[in-house]
C-alpha distance (Angstrom), angle and dihedral (degrees) to the residues before:
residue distance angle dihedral
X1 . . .
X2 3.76 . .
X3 3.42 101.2 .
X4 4.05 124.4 35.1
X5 4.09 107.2 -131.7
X6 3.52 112.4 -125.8
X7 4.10 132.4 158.0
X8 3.96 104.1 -141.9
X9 3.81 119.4 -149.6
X10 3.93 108.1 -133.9
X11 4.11 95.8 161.2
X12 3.94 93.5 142.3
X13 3.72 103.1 -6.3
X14 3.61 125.8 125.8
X15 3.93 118.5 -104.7
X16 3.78 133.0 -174.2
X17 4.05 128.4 -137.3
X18 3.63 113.1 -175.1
X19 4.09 101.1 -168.5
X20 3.41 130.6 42.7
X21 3.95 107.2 -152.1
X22 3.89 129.7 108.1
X23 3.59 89.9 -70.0
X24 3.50 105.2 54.2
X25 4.22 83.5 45.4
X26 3.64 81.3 73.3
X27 3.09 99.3 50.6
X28 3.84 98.4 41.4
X29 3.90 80.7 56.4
X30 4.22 101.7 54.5
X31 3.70 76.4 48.2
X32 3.64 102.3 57.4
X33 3.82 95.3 35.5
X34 4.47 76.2 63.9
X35 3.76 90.3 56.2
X36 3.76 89.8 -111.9
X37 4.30 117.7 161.9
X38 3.80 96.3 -127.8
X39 3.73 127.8 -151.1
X40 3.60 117.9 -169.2
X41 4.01 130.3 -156.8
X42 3.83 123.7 -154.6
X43 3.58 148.5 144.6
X44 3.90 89.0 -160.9
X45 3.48 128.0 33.6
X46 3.72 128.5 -147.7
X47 3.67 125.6 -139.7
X48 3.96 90.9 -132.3
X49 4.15 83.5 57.9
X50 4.13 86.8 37.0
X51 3.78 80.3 65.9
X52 3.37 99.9 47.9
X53 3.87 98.9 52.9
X54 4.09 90.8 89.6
X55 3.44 98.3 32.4
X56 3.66 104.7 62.9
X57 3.78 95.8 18.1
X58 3.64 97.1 -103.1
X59 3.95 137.1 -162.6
X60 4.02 108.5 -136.7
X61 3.78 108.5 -163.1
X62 3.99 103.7 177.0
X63 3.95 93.7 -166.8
X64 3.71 147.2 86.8
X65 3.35 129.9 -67.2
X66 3.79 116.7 -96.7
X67 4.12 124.1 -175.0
X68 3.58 91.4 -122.7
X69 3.87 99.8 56.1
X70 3.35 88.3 82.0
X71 4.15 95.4 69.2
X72 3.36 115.3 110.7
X73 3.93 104.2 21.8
X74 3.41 129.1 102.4
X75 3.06 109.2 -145.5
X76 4.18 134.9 22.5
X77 3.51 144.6 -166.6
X78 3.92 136.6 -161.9
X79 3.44 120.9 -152.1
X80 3.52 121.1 154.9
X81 3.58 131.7 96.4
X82 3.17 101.2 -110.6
X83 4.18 109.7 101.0
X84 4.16 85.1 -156.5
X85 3.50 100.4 57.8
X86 4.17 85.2 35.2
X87 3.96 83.8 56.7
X88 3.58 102.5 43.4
X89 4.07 96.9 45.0
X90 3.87 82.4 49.7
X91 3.52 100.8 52.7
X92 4.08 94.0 38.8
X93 4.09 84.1 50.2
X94 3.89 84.3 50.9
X95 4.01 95.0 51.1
X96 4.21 89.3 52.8
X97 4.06 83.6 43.2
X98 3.73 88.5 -127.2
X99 3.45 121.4 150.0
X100 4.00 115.5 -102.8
X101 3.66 138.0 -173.0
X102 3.99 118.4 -156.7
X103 3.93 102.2 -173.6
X104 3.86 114.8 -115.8
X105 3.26 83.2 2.8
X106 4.06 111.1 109.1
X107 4.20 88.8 157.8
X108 3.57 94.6 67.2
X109 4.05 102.0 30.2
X110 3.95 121.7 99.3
X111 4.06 84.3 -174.8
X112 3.76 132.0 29.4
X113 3.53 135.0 -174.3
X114 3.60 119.1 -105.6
X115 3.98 118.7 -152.6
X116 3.94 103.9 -88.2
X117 4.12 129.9 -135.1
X118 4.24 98.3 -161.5
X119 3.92 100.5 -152.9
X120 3.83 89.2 145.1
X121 3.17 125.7 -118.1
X122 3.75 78.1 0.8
X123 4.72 100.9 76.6
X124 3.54 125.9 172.6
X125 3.86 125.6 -179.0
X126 3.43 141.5 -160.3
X127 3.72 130.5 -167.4
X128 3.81 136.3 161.6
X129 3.77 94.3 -160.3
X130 3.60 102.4 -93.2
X131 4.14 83.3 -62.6
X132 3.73 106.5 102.7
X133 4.36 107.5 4.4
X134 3.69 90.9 168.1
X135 3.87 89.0 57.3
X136 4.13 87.5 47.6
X137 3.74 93.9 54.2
X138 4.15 96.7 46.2
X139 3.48 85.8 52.5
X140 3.81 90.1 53.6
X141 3.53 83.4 49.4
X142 4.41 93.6 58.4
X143 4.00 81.2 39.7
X144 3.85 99.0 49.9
X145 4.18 87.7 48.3
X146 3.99 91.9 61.1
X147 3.61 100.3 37.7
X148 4.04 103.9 72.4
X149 4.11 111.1 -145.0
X150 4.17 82.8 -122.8
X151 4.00 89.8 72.5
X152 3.99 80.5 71.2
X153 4.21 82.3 65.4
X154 3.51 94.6 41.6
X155 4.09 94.4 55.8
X156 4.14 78.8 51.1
X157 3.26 93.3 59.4
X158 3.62 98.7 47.0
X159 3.65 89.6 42.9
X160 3.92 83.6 54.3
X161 3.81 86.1 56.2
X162 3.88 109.2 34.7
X163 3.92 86.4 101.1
X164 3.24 100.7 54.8
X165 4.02 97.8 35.0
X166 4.06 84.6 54.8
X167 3.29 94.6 52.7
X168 3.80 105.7 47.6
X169 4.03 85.6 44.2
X170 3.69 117.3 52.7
X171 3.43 104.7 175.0
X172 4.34 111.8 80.0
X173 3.97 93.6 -147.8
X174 4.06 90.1 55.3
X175 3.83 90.8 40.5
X176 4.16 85.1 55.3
X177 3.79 89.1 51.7
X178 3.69 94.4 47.8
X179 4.01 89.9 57.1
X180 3.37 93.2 43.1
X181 3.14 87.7 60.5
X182 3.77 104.8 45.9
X183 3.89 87.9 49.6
X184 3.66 91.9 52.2
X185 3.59 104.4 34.9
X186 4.31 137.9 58.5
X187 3.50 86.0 -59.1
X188 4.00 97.2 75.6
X189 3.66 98.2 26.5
X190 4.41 82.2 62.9
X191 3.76 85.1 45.4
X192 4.35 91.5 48.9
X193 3.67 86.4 43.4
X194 4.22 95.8 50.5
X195 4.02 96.1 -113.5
X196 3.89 90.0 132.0
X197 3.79 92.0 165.3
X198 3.52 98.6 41.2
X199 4.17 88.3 48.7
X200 4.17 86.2 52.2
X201 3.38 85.6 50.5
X202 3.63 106.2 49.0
X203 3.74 85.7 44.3
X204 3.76 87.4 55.7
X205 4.03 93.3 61.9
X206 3.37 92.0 38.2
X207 3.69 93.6 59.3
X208 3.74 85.6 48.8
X209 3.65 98.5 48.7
X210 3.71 86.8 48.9
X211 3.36 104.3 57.1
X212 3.83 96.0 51.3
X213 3.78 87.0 47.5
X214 3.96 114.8 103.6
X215 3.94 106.5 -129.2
X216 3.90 117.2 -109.2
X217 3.34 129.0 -155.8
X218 3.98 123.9 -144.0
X219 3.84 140.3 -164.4
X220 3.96 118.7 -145.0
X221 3.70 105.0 -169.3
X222 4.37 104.5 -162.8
X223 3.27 125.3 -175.5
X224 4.19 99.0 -140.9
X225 4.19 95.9 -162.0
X226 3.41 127.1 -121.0
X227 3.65 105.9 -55.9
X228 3.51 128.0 -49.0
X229 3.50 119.1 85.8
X230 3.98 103.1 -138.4
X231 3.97 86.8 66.8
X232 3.70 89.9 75.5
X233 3.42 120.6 119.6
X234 4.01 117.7 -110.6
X235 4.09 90.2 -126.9
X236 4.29 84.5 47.8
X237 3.80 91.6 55.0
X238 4.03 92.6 44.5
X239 3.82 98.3 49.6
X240 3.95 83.1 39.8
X241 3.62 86.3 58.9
X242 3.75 101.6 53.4
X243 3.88 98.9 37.3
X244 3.63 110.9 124.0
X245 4.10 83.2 -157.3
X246 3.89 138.6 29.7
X247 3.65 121.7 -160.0
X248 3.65 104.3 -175.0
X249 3.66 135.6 170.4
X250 4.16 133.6 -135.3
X251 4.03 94.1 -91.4
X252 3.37 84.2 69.0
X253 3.90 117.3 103.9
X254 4.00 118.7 -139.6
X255 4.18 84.4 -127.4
X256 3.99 79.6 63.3
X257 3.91 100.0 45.3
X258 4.03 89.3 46.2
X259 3.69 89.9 63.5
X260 3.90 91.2 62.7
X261 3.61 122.8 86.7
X262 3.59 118.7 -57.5
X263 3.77 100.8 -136.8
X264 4.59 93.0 36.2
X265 3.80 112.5 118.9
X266 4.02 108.6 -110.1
X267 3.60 119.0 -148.7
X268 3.61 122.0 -176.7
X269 3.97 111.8 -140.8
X270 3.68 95.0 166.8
X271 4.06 121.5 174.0
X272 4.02 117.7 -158.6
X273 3.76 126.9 160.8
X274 3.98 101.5 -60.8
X275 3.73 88.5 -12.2
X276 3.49 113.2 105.5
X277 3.56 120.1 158.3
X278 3.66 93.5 -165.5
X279 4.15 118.2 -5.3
X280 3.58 115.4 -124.2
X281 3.43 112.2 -92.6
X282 3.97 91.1 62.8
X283 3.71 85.8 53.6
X284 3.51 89.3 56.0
X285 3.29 89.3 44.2
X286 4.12 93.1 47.1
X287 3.82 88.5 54.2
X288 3.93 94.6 55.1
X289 3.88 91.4 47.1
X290 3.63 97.6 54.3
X291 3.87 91.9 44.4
X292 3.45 92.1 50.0
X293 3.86 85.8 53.1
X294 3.57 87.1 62.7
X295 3.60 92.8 -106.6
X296 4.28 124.2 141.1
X297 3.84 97.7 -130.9
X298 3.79 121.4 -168.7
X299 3.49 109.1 -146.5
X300 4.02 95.2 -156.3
X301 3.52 118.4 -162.9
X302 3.88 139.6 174.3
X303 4.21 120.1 -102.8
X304 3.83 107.9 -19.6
X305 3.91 120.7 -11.7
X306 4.17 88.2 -137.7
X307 3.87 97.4 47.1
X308 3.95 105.8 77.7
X309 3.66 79.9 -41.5
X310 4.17 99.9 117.8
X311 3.73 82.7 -136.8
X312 3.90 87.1 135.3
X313 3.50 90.6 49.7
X314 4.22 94.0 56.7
X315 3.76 93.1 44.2
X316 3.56 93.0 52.2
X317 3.88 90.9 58.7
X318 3.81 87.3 45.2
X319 4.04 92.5 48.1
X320 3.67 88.7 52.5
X321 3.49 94.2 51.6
X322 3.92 93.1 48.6
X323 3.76 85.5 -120.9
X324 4.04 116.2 157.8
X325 3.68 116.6 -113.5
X326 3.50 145.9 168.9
X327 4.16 126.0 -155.0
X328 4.10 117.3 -152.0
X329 3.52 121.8 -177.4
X330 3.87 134.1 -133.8
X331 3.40 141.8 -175.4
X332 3.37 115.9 -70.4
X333 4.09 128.4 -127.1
X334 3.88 89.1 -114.4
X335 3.48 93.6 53.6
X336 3.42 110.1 41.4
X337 3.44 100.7 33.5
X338 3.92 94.1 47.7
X339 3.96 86.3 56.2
X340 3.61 95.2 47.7
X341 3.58 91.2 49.7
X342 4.42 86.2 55.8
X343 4.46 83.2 -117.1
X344 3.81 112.9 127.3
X345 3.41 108.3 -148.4
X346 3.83 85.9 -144.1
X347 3.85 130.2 38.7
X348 4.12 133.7 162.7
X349 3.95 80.6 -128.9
X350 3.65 99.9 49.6
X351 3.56 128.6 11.0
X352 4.20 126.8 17.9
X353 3.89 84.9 -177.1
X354 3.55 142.5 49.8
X355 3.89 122.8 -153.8
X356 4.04 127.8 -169.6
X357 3.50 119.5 -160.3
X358 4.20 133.3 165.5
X359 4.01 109.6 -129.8
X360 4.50 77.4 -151.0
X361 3.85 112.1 80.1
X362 3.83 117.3 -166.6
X363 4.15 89.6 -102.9
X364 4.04 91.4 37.1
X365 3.72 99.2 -96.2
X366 3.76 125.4 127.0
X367 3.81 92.6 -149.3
X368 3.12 102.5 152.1
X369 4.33 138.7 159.8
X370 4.07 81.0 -86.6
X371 4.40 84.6 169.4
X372 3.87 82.8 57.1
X373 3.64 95.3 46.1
X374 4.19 97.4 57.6
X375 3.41 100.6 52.6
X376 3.63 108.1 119.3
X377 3.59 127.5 -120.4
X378 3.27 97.6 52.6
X379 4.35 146.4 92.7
X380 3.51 125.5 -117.5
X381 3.66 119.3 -157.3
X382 3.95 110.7 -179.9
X383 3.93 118.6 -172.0
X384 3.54 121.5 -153.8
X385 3.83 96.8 12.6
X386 4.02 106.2 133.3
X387 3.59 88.5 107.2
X388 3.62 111.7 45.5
X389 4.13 91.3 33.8
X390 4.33 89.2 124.2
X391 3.33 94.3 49.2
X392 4.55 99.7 45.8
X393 3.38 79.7 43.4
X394 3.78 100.9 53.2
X395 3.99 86.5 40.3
X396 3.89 90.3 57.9
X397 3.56 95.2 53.1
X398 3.44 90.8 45.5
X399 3.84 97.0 46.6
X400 3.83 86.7 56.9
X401 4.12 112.1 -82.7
X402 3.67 119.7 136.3
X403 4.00 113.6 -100.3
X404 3.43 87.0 -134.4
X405 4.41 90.5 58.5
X406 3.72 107.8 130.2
X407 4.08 117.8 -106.6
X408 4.16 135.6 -172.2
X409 3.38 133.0 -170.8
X410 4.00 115.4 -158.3
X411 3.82 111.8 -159.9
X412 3.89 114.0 -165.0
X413 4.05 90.6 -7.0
X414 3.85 117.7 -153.4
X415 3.81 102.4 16.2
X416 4.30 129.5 86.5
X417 3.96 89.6 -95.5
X418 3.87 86.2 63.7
X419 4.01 114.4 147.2
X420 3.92 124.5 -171.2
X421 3.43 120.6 -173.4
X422 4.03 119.5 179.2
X423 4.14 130.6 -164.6
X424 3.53 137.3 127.4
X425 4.11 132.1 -90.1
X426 4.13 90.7 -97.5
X427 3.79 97.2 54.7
X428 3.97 108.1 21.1
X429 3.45 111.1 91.1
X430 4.24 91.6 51.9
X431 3.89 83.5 49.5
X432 3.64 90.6 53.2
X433 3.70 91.3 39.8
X434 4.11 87.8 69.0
X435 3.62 96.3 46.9
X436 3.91 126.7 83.7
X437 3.83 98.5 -125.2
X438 3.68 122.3 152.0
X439 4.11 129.1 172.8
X440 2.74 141.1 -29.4
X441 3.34 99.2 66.9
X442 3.80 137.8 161.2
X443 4.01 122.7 -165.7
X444 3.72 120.1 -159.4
X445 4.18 122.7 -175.6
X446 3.73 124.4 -173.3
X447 3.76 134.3 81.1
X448 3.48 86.0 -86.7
X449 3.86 80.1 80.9
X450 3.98 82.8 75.7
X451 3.99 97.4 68.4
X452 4.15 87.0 66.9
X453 3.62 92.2 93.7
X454 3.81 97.0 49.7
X455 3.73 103.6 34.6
X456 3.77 96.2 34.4
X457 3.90 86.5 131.2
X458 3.54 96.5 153.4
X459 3.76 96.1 57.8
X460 3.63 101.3 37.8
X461 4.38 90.2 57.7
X462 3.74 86.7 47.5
X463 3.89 85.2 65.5
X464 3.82 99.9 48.1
């Protein structure tokens, strides 16, 4: 992060413009529609500024520049053309520390203005940085077309209400609810579709209804995929969003965990090969607790929560408990990182059946229906099988596959860190043996292995 986000409040406060062209009239009016007491500084005046003078109040210097006109302000901005003046302004702003803007000139700001959504008091911004501004203000164009100018009302009318809401509901979790609510509910579609008594009212009962409510605690259990965070499902990221708590697991990427709610307690319950930071009957146990606290608890796991997942084991515990909960999908390993890797699980040439299997039995065997497992025609997709690769793969040939039957290894499947590595049963697990690979990993077998090279879409974009 380049640049810290901050919203500055300049209601009253003094601000400089050094400039007077079209360009710092745009700026002189973001800085009025703040409240801010502007002072501008020119040796020419434009009639577009000329006009502005009474409007907003203005101070007209029709001078130099001199280092010490910036005392006293708190806040400056640059904009002439003339990379001098843009210099000196910038380093006598720097001397005061106060913040200054040079335009097009990212080198010598300490501030820059980000491309602005106006849904007052409701602001968004967008900036690249000063790298790409173009890029910054068509994205504030996508933003602007899903953000309706009447959420500006609806903040007003919560603002109108925040008082009253905060003292009928003590506690801050149940006060976060309640809003959630109202800004997802009846409340806010009256507000979008200009009912403003009807909305006050509604919010009214609600507030009511709420307070005589006991609070409930829930459990979402999501399945966040195999890796890359833009394979989330929509209903993932929204419960992910409002979860006072996040319970996640080491499959789960950082990119994924940043996309939860800022201010939700993280805890770390991660489960590797003879690494478990808590076994899973006090994660069961964990999950209950903080439901029955009245906490929403996202129980965040990698791939899908029902494929080698112990998902069925968790919601037992909660089931017996009577304990809300919600199950969401995701994208299993097998699935997303076979596509990533460019091998179809399925394929009229190949394989007219898929088969998933862990390489980790519950007493650390991989005993598994091995005569099953070499019939031909068919994909294997084994999860969690870095370890015991020699051995599956001594058990296939045995069982009956060809030495020669095509095998992949996907390490860290779907995301930019994405590793194939391709062989057959005979010779795989010395290849592996050389390399550095560590979990995640994915293995697929089957001759479907041999469409990598073709269809290795994935790979061959990342190059471009």
């Amino acid at each position: 992060m380049d640049y810290f986000p901050i919203f500055v409040k300049l209601q009253n406060n003094p601000c400089l413009v050094i400039g007077a062209g079209e360009i710092a009239a745009r700026k002189i009016e973001l800085l009025a529609r703040a409240g801010a007491n502007i002072t501008v500084i020119a040796l020419k005046v434009s009639h577009h500024i000329a006009s502005l003078e009474h409007k907003y109040n203005l101070t007209i210097h029709q001078k130099a520049f001199k280092p010490d006109d910036v005392l006293n302000f708190k806040l400056v901005i640059s904009a002439t053309d003339n990379r001098a003046t843009n210099e000196l302004v910038a380093q006598s702003a720097g001397a005061h520390k106060i913040l200054v803007n040079v335009v097009d000139s990212p080198d010598l700001c300490s501030f820059i203005f980000p491309a602005i959504i106006d849904r007052s008091p409701i602001i968004a911004a967008v900036s690249s940085g000063g790298a790409a501004p173009v890029l910054a203000r068509l994205l504030r164009a996508k933003i602007e077309t899903i953000i309706p100018p009447a959420y500006g009302q609806l903040a007003q009318l919560a603002e109108n209400y925040r008082n009253k809401v905060k003292s009928l509901i003590k506690e801050p979790a149940q006060r976060r609810i309640f809003w959630e609510n109202i800004f997802q509910g009846s409340v806010a579609e009256a507000v979008f579709s200009g009912n403003d008594n009807g909305a006050e009212q509604q919010l009214l009962q609600a507030l009511q209804q709420h307070k005589n409510t006991e609070t409930v605690g829930e459990v979402y259990l999501i399945g966040a995929g195999p890796g890359a965070a833009d394979l989330l499902t929509f209903r993932a990221l929204r419960l992910m969003q409002q979860a006072d708590v996040i319970v996640y697991d080491h499959l789960v990427s950082p990119d994924i965990i940043d996309l939860a709610r800022r201010d939700s307690e993280k805890i770390y319950v991660g489960k590797q090969r003879d690494k478990h930071t808590l076994p899973q009957e006090s994660i069961n146990t964990l999950l209950a607790d903080l439901a029955k606290a009245g906490k929403r608890v996202v129980r965040l796991k990698g791939g899908d929560p029902f494929i080698f997942g112990r998902g069925g084991e968790e919601i037992e515990t909660l089931m017996e408990q009577g304990i809300n909960f919600q199950v969401v999908p995701g994208i299993t390993a097998a699935s997303g990182c076979s596509t990533y890797a460019g091998i179809p699980l399925t394929h009229r040439d190949h394989a007219q059946s898929c088969t998933f299997v862990t390489g980790h039995l519950k007493d650390n065997s991989i005993n598994l229906n091995w005569t099953q497992l070499a019939l031909p025609n068919q994909t294997i997709v084994i999860y969690m099988g870095l370890v015991g690769l020699e051995k599956i793969c001594e058990a296939l040939i045995k069982h009956g596959s060809p030495k020669d039957l095509p095998i992949a290894l996907v390490q860290q499947g779907t995301t930019t860190n994405q590793r194939v590595v391709t062989g057959t049963l005979e010779s795989f697990a010395e290849k592996i043996a050389k390399l550095d690979i560590k979990p995640p990993t994915l293995i697929i077998i089957g001759t479907v292995v041999t469409l990598h090279n073709k269809l290795n879409w994935f790979q061959l974009q990342s190059n471009i």
